[in-house]
Jmol script that loads the backbone (N, CA, C; Angstrom):
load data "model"
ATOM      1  N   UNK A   1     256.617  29.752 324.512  1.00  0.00           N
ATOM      2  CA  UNK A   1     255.830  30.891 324.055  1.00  0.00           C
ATOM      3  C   UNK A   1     254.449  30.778 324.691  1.00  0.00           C
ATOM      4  N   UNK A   2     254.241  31.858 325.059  1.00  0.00           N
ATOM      5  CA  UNK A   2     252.707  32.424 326.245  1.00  0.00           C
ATOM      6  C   UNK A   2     251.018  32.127 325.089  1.00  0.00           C
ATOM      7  N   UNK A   3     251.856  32.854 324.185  1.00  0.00           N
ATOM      8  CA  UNK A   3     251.037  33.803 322.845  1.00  0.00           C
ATOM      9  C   UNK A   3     249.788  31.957 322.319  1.00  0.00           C
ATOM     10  N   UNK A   4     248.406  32.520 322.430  1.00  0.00           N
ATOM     11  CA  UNK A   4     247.593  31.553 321.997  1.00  0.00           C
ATOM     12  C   UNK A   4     247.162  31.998 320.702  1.00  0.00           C
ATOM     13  N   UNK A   5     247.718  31.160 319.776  1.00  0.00           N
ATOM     14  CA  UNK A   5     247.065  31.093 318.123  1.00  0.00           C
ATOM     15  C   UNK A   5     245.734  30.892 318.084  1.00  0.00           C
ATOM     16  N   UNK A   6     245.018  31.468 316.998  1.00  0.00           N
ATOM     17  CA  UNK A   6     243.937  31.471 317.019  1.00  0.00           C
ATOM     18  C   UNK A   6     243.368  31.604 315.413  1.00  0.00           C
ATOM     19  N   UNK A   7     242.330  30.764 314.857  1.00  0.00           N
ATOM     20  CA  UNK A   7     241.819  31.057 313.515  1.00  0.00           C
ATOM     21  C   UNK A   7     241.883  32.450 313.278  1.00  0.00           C
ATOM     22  N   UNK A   8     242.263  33.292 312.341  1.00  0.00           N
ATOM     23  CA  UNK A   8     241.667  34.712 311.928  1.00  0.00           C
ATOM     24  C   UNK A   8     240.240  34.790 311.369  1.00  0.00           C
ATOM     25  N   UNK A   9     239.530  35.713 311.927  1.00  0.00           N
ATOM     26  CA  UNK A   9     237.999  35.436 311.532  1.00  0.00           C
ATOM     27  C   UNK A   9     237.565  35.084 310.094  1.00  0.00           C
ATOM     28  N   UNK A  10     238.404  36.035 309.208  1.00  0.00           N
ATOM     29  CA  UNK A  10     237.901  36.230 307.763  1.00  0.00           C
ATOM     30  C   UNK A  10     238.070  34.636 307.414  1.00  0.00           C
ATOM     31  N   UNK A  11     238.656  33.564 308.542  1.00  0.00           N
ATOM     32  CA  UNK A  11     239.098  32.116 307.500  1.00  0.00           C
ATOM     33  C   UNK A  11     238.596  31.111 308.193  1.00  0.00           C
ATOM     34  N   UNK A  12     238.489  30.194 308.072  1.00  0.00           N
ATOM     35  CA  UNK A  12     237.998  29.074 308.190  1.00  0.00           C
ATOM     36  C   UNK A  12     238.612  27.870 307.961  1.00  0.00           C
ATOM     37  N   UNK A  13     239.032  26.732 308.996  1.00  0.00           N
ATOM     38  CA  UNK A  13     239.878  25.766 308.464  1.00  0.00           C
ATOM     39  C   UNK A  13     239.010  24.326 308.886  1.00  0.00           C
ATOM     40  N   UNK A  14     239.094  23.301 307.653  1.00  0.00           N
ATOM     41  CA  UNK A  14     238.384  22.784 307.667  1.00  0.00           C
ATOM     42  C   UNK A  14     238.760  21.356 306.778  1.00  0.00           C
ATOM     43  N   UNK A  15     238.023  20.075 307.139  1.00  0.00           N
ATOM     44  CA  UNK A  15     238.212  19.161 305.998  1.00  0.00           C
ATOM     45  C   UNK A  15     237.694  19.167 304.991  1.00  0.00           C
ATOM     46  N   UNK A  16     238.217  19.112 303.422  1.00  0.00           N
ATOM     47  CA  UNK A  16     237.580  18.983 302.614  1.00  0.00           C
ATOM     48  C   UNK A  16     237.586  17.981 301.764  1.00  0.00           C
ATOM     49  N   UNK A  17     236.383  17.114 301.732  1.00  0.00           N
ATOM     50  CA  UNK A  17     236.515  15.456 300.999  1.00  0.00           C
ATOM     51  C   UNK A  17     237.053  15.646 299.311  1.00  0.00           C
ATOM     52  N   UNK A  18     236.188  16.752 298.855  1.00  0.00           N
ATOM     53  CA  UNK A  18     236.683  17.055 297.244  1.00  0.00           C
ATOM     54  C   UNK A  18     238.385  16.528 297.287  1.00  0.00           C
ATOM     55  N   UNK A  19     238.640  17.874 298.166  1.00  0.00           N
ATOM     56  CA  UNK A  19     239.841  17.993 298.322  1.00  0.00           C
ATOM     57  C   UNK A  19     240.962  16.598 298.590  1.00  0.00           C
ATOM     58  N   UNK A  20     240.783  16.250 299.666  1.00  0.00           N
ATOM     59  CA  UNK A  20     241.208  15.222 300.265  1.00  0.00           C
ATOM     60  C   UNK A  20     242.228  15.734 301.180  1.00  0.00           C
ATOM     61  N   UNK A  21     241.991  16.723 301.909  1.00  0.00           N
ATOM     62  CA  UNK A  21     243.103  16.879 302.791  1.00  0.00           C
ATOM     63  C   UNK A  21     242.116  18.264 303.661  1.00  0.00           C
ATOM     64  N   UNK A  22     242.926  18.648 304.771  1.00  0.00           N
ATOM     65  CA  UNK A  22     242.374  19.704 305.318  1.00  0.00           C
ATOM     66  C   UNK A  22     242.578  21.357 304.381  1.00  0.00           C
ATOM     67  N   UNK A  23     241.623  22.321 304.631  1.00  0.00           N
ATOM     68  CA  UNK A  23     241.749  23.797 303.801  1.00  0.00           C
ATOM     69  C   UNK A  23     241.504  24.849 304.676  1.00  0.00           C
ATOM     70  N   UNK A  24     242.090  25.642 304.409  1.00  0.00           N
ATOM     71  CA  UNK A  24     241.849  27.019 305.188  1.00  0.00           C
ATOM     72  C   UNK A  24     240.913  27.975 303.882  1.00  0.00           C
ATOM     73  N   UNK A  25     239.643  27.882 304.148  1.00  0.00           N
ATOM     74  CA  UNK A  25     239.156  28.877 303.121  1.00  0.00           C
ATOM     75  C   UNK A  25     238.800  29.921 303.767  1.00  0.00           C
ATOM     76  N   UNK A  26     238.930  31.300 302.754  1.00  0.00           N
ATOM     77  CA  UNK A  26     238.414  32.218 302.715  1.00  0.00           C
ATOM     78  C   UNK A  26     237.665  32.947 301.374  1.00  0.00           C
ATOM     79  N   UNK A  27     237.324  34.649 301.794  1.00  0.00           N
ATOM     80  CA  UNK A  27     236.227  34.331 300.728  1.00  0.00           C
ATOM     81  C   UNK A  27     236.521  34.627 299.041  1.00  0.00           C
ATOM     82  N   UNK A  28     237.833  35.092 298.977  1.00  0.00           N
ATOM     83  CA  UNK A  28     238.661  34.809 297.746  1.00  0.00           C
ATOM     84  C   UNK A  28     239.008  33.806 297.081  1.00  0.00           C
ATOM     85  N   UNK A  29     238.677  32.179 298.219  1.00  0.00           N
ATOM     86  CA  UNK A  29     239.417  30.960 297.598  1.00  0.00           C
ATOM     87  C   UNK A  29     239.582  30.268 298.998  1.00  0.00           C
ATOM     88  N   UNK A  30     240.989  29.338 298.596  1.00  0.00           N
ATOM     89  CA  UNK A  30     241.334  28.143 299.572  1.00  0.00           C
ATOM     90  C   UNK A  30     242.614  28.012 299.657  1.00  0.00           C
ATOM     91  N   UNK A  31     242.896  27.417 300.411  1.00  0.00           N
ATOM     92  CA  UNK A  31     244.482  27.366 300.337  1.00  0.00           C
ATOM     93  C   UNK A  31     244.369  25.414 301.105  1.00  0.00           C
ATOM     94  N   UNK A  32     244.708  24.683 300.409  1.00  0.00           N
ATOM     95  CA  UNK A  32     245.085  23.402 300.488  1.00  0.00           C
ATOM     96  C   UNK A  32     246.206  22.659 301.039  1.00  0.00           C
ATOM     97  N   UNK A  33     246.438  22.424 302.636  1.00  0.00           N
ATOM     98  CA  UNK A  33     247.316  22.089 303.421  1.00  0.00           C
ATOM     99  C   UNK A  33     247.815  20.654 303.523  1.00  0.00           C
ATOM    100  N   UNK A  34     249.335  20.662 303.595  1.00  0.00           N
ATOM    101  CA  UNK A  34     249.856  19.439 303.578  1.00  0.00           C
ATOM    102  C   UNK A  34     249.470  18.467 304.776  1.00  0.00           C
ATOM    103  N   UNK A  35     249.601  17.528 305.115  1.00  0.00           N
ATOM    104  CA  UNK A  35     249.385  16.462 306.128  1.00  0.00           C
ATOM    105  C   UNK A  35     249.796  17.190 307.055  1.00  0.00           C
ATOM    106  N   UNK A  36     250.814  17.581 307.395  1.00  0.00           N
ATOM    107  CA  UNK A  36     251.652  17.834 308.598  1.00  0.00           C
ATOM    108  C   UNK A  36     251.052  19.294 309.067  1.00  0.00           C
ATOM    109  N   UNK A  37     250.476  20.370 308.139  1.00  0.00           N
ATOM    110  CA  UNK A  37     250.045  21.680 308.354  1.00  0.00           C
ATOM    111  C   UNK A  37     248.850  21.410 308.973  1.00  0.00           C
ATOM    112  N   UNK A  38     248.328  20.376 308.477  1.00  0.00           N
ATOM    113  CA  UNK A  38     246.338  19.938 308.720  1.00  0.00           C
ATOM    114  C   UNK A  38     246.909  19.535 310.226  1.00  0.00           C
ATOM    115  N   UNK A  39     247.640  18.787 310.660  1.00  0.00           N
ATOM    116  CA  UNK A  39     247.735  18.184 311.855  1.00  0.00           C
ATOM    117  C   UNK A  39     247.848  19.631 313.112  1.00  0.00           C
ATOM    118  N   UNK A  40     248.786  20.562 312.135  1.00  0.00           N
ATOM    119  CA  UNK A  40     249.036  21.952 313.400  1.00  0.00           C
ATOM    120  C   UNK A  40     248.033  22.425 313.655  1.00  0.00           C
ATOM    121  N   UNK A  41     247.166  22.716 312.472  1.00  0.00           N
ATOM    122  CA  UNK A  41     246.076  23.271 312.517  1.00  0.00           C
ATOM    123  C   UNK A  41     244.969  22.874 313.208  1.00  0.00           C
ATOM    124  N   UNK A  42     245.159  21.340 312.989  1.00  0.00           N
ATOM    125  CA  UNK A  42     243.848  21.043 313.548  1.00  0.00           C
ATOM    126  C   UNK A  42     244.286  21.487 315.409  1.00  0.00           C
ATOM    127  N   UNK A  43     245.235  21.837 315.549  1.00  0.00           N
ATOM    128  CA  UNK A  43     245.499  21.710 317.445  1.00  0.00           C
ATOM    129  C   UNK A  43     244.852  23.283 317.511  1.00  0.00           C
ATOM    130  N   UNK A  44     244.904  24.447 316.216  1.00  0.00           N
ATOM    131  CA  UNK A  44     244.689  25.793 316.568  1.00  0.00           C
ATOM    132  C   UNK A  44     243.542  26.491 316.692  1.00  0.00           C
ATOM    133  N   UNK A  45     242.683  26.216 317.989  1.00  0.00           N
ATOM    134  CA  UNK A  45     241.842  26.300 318.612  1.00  0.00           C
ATOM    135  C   UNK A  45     241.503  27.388 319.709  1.00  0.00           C
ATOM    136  N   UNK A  46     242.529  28.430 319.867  1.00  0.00           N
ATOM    137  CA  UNK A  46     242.160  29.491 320.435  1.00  0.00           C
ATOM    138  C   UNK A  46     242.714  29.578 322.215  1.00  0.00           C
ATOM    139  N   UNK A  47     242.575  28.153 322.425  1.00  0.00           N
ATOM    140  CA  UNK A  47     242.901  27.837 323.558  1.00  0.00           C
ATOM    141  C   UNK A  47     244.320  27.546 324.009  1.00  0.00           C
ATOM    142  N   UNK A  48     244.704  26.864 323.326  1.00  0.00           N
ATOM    143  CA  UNK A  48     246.329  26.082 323.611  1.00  0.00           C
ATOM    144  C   UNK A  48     247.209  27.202 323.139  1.00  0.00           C
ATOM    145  N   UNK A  49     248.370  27.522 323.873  1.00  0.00           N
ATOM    146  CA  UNK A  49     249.951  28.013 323.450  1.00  0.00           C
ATOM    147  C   UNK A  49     250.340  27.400 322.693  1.00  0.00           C
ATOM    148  N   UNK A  50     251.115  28.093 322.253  1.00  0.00           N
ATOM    149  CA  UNK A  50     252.307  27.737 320.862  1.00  0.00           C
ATOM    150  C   UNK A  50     252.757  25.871 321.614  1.00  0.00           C
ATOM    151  N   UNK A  51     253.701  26.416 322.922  1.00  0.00           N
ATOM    152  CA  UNK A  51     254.255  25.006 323.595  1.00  0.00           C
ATOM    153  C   UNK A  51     252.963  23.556 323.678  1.00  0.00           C
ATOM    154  N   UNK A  52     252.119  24.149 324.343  1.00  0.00           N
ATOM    155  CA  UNK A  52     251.153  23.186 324.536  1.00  0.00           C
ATOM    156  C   UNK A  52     250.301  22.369 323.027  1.00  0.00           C
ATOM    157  N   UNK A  53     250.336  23.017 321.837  1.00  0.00           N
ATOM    158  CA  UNK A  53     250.351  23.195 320.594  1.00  0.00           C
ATOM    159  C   UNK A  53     251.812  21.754 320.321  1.00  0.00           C
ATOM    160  N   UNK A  54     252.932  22.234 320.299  1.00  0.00           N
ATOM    161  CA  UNK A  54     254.010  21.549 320.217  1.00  0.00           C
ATOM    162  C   UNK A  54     254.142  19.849 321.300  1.00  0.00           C
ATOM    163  N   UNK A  55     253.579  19.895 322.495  1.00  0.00           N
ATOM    164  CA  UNK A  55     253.505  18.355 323.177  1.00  0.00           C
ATOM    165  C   UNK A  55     252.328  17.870 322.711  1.00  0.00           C
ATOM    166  N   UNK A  56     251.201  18.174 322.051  1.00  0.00           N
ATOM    167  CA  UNK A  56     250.230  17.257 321.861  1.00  0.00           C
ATOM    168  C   UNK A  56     250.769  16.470 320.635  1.00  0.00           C
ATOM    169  N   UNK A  57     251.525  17.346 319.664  1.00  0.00           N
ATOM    170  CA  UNK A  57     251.762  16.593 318.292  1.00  0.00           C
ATOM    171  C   UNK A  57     252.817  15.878 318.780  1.00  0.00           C
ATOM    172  N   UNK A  58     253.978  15.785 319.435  1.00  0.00           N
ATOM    173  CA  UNK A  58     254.852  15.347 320.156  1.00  0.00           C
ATOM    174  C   UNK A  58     254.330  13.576 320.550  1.00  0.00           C
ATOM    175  N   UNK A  59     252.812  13.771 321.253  1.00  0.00           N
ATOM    176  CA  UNK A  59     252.584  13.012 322.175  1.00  0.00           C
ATOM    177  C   UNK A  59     252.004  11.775 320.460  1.00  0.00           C
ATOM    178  N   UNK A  60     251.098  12.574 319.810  1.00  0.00           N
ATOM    179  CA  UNK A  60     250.486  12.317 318.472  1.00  0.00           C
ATOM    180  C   UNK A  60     251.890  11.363 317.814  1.00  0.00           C
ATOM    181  N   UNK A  61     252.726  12.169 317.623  1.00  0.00           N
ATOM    182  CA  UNK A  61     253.958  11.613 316.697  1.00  0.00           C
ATOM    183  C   UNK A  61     255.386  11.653 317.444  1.00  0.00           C
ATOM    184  N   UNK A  62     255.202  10.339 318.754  1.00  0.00           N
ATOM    185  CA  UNK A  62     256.956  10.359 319.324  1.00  0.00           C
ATOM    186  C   UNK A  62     257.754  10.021 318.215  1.00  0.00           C
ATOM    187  N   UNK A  63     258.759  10.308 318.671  1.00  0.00           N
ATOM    188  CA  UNK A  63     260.480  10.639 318.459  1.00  0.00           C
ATOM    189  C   UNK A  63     260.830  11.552 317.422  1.00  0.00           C
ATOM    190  N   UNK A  64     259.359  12.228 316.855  1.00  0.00           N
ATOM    191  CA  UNK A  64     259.512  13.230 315.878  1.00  0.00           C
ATOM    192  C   UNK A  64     260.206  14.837 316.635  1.00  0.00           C
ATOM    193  N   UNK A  65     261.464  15.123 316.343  1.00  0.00           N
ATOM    194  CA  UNK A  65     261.616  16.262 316.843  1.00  0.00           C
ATOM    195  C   UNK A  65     260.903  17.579 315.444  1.00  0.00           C
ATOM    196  N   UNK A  66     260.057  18.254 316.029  1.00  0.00           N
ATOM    197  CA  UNK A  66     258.695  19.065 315.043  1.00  0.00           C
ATOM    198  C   UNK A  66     259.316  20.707 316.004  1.00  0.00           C
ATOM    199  N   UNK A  67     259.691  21.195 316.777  1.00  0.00           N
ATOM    200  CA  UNK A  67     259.227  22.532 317.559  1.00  0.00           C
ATOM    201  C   UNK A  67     259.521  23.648 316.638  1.00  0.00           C
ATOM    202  N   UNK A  68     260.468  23.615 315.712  1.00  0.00           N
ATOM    203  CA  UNK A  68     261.192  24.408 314.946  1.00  0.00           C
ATOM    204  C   UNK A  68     260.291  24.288 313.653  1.00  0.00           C
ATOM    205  N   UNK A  69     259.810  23.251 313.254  1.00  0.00           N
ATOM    206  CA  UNK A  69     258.699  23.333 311.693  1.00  0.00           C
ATOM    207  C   UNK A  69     257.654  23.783 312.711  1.00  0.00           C
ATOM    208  N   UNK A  70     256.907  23.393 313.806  1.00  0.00           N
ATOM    209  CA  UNK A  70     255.697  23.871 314.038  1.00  0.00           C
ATOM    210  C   UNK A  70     255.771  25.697 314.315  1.00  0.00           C
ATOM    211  N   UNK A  71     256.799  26.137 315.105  1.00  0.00           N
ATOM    212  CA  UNK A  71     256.976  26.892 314.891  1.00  0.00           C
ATOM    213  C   UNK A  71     257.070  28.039 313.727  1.00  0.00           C
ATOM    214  N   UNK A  72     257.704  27.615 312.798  1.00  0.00           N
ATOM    215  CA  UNK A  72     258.379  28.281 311.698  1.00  0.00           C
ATOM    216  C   UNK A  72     256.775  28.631 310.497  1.00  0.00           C
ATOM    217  N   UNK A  73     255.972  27.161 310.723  1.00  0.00           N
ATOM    218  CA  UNK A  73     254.591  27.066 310.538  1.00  0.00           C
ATOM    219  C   UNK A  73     253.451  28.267 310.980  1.00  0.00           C
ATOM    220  N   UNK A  74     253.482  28.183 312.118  1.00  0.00           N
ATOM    221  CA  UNK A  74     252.624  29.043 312.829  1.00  0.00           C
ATOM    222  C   UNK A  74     252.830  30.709 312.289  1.00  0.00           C
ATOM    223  N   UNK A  75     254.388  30.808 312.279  1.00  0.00           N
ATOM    224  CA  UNK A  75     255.061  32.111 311.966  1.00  0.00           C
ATOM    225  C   UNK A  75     254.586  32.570 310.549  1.00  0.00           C
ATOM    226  N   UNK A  76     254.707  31.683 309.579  1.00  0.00           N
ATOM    227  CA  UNK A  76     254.009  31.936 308.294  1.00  0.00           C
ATOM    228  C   UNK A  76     252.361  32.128 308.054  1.00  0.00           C
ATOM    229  N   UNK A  77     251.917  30.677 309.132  1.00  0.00           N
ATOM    230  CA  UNK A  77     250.539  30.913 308.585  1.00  0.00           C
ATOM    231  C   UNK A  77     249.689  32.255 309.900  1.00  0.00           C
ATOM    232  N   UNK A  78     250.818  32.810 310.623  1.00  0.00           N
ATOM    233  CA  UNK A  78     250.312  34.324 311.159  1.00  0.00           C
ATOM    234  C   UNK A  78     250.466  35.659 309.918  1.00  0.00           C
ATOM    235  N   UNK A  79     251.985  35.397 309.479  1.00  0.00           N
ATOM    236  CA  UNK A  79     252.747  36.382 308.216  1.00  0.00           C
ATOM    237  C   UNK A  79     251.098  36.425 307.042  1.00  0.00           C
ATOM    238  N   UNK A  80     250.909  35.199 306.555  1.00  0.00           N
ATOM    239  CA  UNK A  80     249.544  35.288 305.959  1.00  0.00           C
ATOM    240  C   UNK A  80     248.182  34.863 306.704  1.00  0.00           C
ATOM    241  N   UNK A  81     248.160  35.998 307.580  1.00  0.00           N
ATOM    242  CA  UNK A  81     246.680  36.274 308.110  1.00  0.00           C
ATOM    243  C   UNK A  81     245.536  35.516 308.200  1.00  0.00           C
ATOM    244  N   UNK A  82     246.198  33.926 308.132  1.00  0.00           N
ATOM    245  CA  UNK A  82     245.251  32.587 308.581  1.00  0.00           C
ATOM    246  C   UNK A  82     245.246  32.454 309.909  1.00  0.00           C
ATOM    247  N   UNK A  83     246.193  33.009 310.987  1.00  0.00           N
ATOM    248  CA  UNK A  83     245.684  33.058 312.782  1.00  0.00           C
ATOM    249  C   UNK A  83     246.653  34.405 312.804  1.00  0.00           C
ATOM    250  N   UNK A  84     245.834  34.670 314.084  1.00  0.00           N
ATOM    251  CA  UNK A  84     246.253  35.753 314.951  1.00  0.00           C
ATOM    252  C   UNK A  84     246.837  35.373 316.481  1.00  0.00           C
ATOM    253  N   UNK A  85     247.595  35.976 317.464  1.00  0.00           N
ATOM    254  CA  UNK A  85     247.573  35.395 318.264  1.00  0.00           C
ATOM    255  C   UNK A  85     247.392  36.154 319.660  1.00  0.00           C
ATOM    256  N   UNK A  86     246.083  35.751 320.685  1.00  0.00           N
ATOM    257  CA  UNK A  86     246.165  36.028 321.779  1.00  0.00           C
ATOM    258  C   UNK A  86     246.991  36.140 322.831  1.00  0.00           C
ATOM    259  N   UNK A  87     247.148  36.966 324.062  1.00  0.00           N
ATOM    260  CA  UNK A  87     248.310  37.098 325.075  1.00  0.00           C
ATOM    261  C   UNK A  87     247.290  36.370 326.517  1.00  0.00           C
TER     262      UNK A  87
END
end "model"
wireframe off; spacefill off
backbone 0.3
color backbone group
């Protein structure tokens, strides 16, 4: 996939110590991400493709086969308007 993910403006993703894990806030609230979501996220930077997105965590966590959760990931956290994605 071509398509570059990207934060959606209205949100913000971020560490939060309270918390103890990474958050995507916006200005209604937060939404509190598992280990593995904080790790996608942290790659979704505007710059990298979906694929290029998929070999860094790859490189991060060998023999983990991930393309299908990172994927399936991305697909949801686009469905709820936490990234958008560039062509």
């Amino acid at each position: 996939m071509n398509d570059i993910p990207e934060i959606a403006p209205t949100f913000r993703f971020q560490w939060e110590e309270a918390q103890d894990c990474y958050v995507i806030l916006y200005p209604e609230g937060m939404v509190k991400l598992s280990g593995s979501a904080g790790e996608i996220m942290k790659r979704v930077n505007g710059s990298h493709n979906t694929d290029e997105i998929i070999a860094d965590l790859k490189s991060a966590f060998p023999g983990v086969e991930l393309d299908n959760d990172v994927r399936n990931f991305l697909d949801n956290a686009r469905d709820n308007g936490w990234i958008r994605y560039k062509t």
